[in-house]
C-alpha positions as CSV (number, residue, x, y, z in Angstrom):
1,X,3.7,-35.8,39.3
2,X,4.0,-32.5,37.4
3,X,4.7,-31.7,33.5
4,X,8.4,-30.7,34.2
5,X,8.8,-34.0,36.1
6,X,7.7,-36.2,33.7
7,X,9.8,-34.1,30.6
8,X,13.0,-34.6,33.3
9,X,12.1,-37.9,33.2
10,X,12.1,-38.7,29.7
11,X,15.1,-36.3,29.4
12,X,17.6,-38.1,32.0
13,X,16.0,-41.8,29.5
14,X,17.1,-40.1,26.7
15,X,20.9,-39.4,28.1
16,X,20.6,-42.9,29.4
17,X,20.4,-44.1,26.0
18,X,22.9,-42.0,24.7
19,X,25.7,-43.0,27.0
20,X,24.3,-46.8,26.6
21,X,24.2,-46.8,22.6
22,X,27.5,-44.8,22.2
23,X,28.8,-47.5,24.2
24,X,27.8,-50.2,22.4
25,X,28.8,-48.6,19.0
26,X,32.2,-47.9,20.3
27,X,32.4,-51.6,21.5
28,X,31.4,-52.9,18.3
29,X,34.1,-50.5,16.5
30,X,36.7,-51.4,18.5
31,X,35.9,-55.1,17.4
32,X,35.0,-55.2,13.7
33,X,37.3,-51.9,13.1
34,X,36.5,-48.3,12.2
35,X,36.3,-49.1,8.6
36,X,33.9,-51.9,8.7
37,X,31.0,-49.3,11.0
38,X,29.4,-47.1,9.1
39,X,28.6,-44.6,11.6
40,X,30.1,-43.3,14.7
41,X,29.0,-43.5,18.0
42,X,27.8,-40.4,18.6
43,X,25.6,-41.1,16.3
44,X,24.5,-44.0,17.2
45,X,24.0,-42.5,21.1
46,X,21.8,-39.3,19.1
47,X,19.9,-41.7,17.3
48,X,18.6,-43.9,20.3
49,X,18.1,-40.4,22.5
50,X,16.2,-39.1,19.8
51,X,13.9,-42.1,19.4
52,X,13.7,-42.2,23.4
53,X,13.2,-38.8,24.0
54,X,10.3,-37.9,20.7
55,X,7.8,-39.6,20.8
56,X,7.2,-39.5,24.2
57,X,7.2,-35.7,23.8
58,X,5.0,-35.5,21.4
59,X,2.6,-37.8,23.3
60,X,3.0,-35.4,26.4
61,X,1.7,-32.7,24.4
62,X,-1.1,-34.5,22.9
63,X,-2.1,-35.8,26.2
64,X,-1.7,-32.4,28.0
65,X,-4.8,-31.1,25.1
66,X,-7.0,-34.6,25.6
67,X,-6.6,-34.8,29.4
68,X,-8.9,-31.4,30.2
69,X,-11.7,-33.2,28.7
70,X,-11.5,-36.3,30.2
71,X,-11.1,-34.6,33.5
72,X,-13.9,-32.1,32.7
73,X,-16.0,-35.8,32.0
74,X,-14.4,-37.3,35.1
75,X,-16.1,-34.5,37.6
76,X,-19.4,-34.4,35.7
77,X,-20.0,-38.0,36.4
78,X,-19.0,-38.0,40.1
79,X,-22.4,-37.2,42.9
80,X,-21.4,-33.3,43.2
81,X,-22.3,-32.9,39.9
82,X,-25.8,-33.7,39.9
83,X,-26.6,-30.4,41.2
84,X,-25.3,-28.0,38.6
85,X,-27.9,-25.6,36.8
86,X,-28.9,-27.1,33.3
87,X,-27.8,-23.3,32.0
88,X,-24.2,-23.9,30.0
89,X,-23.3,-21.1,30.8
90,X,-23.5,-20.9,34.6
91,X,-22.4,-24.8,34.4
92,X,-19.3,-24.1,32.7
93,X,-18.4,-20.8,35.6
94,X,-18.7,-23.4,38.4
95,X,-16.9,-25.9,36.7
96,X,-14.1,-24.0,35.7
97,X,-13.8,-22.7,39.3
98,X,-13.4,-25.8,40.8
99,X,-10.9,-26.3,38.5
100,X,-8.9,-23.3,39.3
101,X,-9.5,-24.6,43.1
102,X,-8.2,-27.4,42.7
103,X,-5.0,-27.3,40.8
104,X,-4.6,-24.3,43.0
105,X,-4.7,-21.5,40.3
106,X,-7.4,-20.5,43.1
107,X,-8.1,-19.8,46.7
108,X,-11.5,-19.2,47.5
109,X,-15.0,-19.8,45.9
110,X,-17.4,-17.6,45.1
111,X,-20.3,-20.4,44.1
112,X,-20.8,-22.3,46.8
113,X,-21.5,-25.2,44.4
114,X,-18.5,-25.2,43.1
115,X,-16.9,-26.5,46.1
116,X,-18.1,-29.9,46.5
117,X,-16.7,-30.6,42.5
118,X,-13.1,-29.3,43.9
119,X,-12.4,-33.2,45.3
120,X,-13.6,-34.7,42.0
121,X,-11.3,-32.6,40.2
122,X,-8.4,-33.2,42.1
123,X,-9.0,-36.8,42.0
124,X,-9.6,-37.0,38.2
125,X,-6.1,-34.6,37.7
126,X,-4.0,-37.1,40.0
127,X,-5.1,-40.1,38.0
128,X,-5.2,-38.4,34.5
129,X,-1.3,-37.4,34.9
130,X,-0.3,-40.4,36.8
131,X,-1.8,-42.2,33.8
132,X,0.2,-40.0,31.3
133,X,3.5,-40.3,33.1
134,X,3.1,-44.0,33.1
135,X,2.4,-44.0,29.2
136,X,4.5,-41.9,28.3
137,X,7.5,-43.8,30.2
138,X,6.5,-46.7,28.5
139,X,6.4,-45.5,25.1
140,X,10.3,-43.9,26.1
141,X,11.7,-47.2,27.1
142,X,9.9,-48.9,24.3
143,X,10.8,-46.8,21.6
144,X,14.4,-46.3,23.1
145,X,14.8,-49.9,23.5
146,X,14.0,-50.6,19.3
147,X,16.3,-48.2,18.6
148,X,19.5,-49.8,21.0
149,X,18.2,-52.8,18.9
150,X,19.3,-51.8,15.8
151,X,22.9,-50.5,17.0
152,X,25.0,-52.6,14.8
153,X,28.5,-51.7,12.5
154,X,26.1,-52.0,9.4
155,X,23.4,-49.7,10.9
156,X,22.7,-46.1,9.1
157,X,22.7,-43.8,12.1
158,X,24.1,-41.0,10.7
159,X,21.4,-41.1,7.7
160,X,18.7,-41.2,10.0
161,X,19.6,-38.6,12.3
162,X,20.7,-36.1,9.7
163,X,17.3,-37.0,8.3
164,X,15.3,-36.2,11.8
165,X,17.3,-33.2,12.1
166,X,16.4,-32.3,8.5
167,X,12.6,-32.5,9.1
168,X,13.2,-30.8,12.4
169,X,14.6,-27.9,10.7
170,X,11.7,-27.9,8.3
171,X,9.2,-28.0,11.0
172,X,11.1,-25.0,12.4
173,X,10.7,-22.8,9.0
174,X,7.1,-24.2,8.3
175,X,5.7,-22.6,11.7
176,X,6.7,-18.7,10.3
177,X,4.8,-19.5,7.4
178,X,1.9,-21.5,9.1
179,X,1.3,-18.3,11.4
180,X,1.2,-16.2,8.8
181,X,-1.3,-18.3,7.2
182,X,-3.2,-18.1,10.1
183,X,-3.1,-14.5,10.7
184,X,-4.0,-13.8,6.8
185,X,-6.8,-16.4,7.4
186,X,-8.1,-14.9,10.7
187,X,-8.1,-11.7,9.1
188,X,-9.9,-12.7,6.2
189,X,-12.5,-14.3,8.4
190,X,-13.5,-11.4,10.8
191,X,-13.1,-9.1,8.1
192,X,-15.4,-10.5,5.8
193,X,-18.1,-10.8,8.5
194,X,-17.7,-7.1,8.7
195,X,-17.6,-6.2,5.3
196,X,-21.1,-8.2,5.4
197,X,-22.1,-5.7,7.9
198,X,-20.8,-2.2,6.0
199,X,-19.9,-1.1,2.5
200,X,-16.2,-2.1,1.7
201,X,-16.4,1.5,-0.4
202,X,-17.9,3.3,2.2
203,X,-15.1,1.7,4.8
204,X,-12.6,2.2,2.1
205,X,-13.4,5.9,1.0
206,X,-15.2,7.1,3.8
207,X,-14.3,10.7,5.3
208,X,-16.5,9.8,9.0
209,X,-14.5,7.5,11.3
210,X,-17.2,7.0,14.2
211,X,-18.3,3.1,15.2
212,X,-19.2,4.8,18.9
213,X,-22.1,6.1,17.2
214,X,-22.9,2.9,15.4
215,X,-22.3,0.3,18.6
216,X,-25.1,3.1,20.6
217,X,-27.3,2.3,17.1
218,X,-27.3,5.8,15.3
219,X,-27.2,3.5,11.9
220,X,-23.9,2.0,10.7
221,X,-23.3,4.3,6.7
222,X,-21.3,6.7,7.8
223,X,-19.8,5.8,10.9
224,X,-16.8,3.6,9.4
225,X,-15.0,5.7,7.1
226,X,-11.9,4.5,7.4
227,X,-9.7,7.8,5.5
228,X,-8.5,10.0,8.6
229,X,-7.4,6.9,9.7
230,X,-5.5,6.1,6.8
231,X,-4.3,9.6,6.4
232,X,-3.0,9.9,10.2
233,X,-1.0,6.4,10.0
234,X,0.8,8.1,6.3
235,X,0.9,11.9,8.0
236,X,2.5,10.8,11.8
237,X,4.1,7.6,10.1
238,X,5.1,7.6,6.7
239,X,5.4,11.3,6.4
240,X,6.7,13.7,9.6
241,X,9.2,10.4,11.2
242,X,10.8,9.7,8.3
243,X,11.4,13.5,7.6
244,X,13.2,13.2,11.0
245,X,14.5,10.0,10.8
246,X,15.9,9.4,7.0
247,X,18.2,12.1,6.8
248,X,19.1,12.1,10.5
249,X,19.9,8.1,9.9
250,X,21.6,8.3,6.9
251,X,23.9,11.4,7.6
252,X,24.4,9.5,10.5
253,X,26.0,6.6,8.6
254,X,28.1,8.6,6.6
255,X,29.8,10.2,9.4
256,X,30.1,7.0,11.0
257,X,31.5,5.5,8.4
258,X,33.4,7.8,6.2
259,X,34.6,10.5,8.8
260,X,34.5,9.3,12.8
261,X,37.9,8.2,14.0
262,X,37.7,4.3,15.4
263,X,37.5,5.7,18.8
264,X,34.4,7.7,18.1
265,X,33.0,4.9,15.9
266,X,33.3,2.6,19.0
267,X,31.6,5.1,21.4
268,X,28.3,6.7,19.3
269,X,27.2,3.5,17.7
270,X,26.2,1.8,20.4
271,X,25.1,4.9,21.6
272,X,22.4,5.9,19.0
273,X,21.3,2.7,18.6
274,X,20.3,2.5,22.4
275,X,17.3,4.4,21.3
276,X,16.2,1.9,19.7
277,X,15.7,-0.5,23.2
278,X,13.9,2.8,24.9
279,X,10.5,1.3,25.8
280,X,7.8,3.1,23.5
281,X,5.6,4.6,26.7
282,X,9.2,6.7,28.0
283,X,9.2,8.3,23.8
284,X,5.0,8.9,25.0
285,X,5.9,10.8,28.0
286,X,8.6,12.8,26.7
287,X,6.1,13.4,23.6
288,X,3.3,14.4,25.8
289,X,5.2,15.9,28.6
290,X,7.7,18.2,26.9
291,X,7.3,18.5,23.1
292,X,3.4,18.8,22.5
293,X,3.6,21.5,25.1
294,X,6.6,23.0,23.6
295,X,4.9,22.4,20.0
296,X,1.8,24.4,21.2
297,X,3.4,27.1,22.7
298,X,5.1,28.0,19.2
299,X,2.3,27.4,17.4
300,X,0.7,29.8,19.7
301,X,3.2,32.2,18.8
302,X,2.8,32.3,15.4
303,X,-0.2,32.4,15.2
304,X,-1.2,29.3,13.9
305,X,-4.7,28.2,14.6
306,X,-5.8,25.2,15.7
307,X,-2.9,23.8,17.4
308,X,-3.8,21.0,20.4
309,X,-1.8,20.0,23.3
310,X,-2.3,16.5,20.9
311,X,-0.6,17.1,17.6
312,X,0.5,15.1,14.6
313,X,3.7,16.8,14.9
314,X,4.4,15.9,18.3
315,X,4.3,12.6,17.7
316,X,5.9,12.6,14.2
317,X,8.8,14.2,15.5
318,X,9.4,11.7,18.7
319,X,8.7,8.7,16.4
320,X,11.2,10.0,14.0
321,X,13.8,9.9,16.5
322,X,12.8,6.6,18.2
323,X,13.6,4.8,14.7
324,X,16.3,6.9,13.8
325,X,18.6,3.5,14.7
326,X,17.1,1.4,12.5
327,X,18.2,4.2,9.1
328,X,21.6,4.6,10.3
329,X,22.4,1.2,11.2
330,X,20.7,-0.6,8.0
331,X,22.6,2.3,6.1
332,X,26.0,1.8,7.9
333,X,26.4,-1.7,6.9
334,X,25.7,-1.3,3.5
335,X,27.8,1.9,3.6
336,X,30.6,-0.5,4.7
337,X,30.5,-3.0,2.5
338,X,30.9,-0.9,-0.5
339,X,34.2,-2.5,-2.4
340,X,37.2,-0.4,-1.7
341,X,38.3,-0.3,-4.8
342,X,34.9,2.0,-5.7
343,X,35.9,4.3,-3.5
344,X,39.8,4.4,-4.5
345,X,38.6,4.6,-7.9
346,X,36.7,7.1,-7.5
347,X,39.9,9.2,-5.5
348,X,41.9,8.7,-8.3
349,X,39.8,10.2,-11.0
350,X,40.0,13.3,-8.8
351,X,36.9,13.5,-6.8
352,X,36.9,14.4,-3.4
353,X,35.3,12.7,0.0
354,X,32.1,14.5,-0.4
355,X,31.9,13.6,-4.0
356,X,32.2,10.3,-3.7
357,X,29.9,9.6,-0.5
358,X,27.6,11.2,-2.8
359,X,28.3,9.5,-6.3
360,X,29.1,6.6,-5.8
361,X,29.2,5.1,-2.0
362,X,25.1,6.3,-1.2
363,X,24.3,4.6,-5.1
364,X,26.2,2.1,-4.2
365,X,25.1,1.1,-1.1
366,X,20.7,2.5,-2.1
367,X,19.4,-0.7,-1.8
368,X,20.1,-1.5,2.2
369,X,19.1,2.7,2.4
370,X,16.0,1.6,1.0
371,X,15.9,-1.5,3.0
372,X,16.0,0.3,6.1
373,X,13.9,2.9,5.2
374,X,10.8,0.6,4.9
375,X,11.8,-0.9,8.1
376,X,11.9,2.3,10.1
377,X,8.3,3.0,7.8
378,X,7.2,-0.4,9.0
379,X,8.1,0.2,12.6
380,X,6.7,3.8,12.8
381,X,3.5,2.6,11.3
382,X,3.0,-0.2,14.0
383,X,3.9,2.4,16.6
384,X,1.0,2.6,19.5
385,X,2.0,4.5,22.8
386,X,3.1,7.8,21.1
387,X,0.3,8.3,19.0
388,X,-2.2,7.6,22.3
389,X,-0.4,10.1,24.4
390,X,0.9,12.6,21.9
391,X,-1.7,12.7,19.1
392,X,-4.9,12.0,20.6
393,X,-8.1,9.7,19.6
394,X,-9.5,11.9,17.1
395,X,-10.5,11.0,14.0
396,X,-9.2,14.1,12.3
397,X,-8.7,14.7,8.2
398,X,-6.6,17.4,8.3
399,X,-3.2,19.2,7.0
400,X,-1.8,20.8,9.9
401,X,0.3,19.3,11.9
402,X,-0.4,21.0,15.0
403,X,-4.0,19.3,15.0
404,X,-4.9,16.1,16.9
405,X,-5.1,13.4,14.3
406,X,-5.4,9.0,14.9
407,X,-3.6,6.5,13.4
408,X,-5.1,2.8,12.5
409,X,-3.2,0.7,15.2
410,X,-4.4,3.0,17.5
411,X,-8.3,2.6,16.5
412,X,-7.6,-0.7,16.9
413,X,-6.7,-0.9,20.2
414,X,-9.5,0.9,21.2
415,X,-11.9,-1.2,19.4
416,X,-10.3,-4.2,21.1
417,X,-10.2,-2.9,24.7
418,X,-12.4,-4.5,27.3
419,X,-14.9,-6.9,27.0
420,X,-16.5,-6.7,23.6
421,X,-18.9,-8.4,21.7
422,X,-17.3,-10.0,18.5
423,X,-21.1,-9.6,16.4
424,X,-20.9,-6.2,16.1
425,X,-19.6,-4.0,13.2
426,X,-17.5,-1.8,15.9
427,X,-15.2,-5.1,17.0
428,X,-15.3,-6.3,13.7
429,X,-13.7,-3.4,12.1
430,X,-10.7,-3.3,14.3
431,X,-10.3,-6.7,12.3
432,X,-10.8,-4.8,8.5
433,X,-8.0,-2.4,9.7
434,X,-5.9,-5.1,10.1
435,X,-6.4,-6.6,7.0
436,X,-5.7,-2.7,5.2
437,X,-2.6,-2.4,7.2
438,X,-1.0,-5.8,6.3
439,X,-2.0,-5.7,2.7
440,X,-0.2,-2.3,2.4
441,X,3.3,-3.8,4.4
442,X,3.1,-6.1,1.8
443,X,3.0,-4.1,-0.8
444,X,5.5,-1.8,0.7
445,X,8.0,-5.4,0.9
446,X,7.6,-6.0,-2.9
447,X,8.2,-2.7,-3.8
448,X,11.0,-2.7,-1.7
449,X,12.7,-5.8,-2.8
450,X,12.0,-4.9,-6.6
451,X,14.1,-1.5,-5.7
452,X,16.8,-3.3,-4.1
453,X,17.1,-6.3,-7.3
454,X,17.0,-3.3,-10.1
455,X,19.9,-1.5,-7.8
456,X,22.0,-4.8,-6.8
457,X,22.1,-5.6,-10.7
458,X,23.0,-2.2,-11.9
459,X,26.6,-2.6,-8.9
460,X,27.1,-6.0,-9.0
């Protein structure tokens, strides 16, 4: 019997008490009178569901994390076993091949050992989930069958399922902030094994960014200076996309907003914001296919030295357009809900349109500007695919911006790509990157919402 089956199962038990409670509630109403029940039916029927359906869940997923062992310790006892290498390491390839064999994840061996485990397996699997299905059935008719129990006029039901739904709810919010947790605490982990490893100064003010040259053992001082990389997220990022994409964005609200007929309005919004659901590798190939070239061939042309087919400028400029959408519509809401009676006011003293777009609507309305600014910032400095294929690997600390440059997320992926070794300094400071880059989002958030409270108090 498979996972879904058993969940169906537990489900269809669940509805079954729900039709059966409700029921019985209604029964019981229509004999004592509304008055005299202090819940409804539904509500009685959710409570008894819930209690069916729960904790038999909940042991499904516990079981489905203990039964691999026991399965595991199932195989190793049977004959087959007894002729496995004493090496863990070649042990634990044959067994989990057998495995993959036999729940058919698999369909041929390539250690012939591993096939006389493949039965064992199989026979440890049935028996493991037969034995979970029948538990876990149990536990549902048991658990439902103590809550139909307590269906009575008197009964709290409402109270105790607004009570499971409340610590539902706060499950829900806790697992945002337990990820987070975990990330900050993974982070923390790897990066302080590498800061064991290298200088947190020398990573931190370093003008060298090479870790090829300290995995091949040419010494590890100077190979993770970690400043081009820093530089290149602010220059492509932070720096030549928001050029593009802040004024682009917010002029784009205003016309939106203040001068577009309806008609026009309900045409180009959806519109620009469709580049905002263009997959990142199409903004690469345009990037690399028609604007570096472009980009090189003026540079060419005037003369400018050092210009690459991979330029900061190339994929400044594509990024800038690819979060245009998230400027203009961040800006357009909060253009629209500006009062009316700011702008009317500001009519009647005698400005005109212009004027007050200026004056008072873009004041007005600063801090959701600002707001979307640092999410476009935010989404250009995460940005990958265009700065591989339009800005190139290099390492670069430079000021033109028709020279090849790298960004941090970029590093990172090519610190993480393949099969790597997670004791040496060169994984590890894909890991202290990671830690930089989310300790400056953060502090670009606080800044942000302390811009957006000193604004909202100075219009509210």
């Amino acid at each position: 019997m498979t996972g879904v089956m058993i969940v169906l199962i537990i489900l269809a038990l669940a509805a079954i008490g729900w039709i059966v409670a409700r029921a019985r509630a209604a029964r019981l109403q229509a004999e004592v009178g509304r008055l005299a029940t202090n819940s409804l039916p539904t509500q009685h029927g959710w409570y008894v569901a819930l209690w069916t359906a729960l904790p038999a869940l909940i042991f499904l997923a516990v079981w489905a994390n203990v039964m691999p062992g026991l399965v595991i310790d199932a195989a190793l006892s049977s004959p087959a076993a007894q002729a496995l290498p004493a090496d863990d390491f070649s042990r634990g390839a044959i067994l989990a091949e057998a495995r993959a064999i036999a729940t058919g994840a698999q369909t041929a061996a390539f250690n012939p050992q591993s096939m006389p485990l493949v039965e064992p397996f199989r026979e440890a699997t049935a028996r493991y989930s037969a034995i979970g299905a029948v538990l876990a059935t149990i536990l549902a008719f048991a658990c439902g069958a103590y809550a139909f129990s307590r269906v009575s006029p008197a009964f709290r039901a409402r109270n105790r399922v607004e009570r499971i739904v409340m610590w539902t709810l706060l499950l829900a919010s806790l697992i945002a902030i337990i990820t987070t947790a975990g990330i900050v605490a993974s982070l923390l982990f790897e990066s302080l094994r590498f800061f064991s490893m290298v200088n947190p100064l020398d990573f931190l003010f370093g003008l060298k960014w090479s870790p090829q040259s300290a995995a091949m053992g040419y010494g590890n001082k100077d190979a993770f200076g970690a400043v081009p990389l820093f530089w290149g997220t602010i220059f492509i990022g932070a720096i030549v996309a928001m050029i593009v994409a802040s004024p682009l964005g917010l002029m784009s609200a205003v016309y939106l907003t203040q001068y577009a007929a309806p008609t026009t309005r309900k045409w180009m919004k959806p519109m620009l914001e469709v580049l905002a659901g263009v997959p990142t590798v199409v903004y690469g190939y345009f990037a690399a296919l028609t604007v570096a070239p472009a980009l090189r061939a003026l540079a060419a042309t005037l003369g400018i030295p050092g210009a690459s087919s991979e330029s900061a400028l190339a994929a400044g400029l594509v990024m800038g357009i690819m979060i245009i959408p998230f400027v203009s519509s961040m800006a357009d809401d909060s253009l629209a809900a500006v009062p009316q009676s700011m702008r009317d006011g500001s009519l009647a003293m005698g400005a005109t349109n212009s004027e007050t777009i200026r004056r008072v609507l873009i004041p007005a309305a600063l801090p959701g500007v600002v707001g979307g600014v640092l999410l476009a910032v935010s989404r250009a400095i995460g940005e990958t695919m265009i700065v591989v294929m339009a800005a190139g690997l290099a390492a670069n600390l430079t000021l033109n911006p028709f020279a090849s440059v790298t960004t941090v997320t970029t590093q990172m992926v090519q610190l993480l790509t393949g099969d790597q070794e997670f004791d040496s300094a060169k994984t590890l400071a894909a890991f202290a990157l990671g830690l930089v880059l989310f300790v400056v989002t953060l502090l670009l958030n606080i800044v942000a919402l302390r811009v957006v409270k000193k604004y909202r108090e100075a219009y509210e």
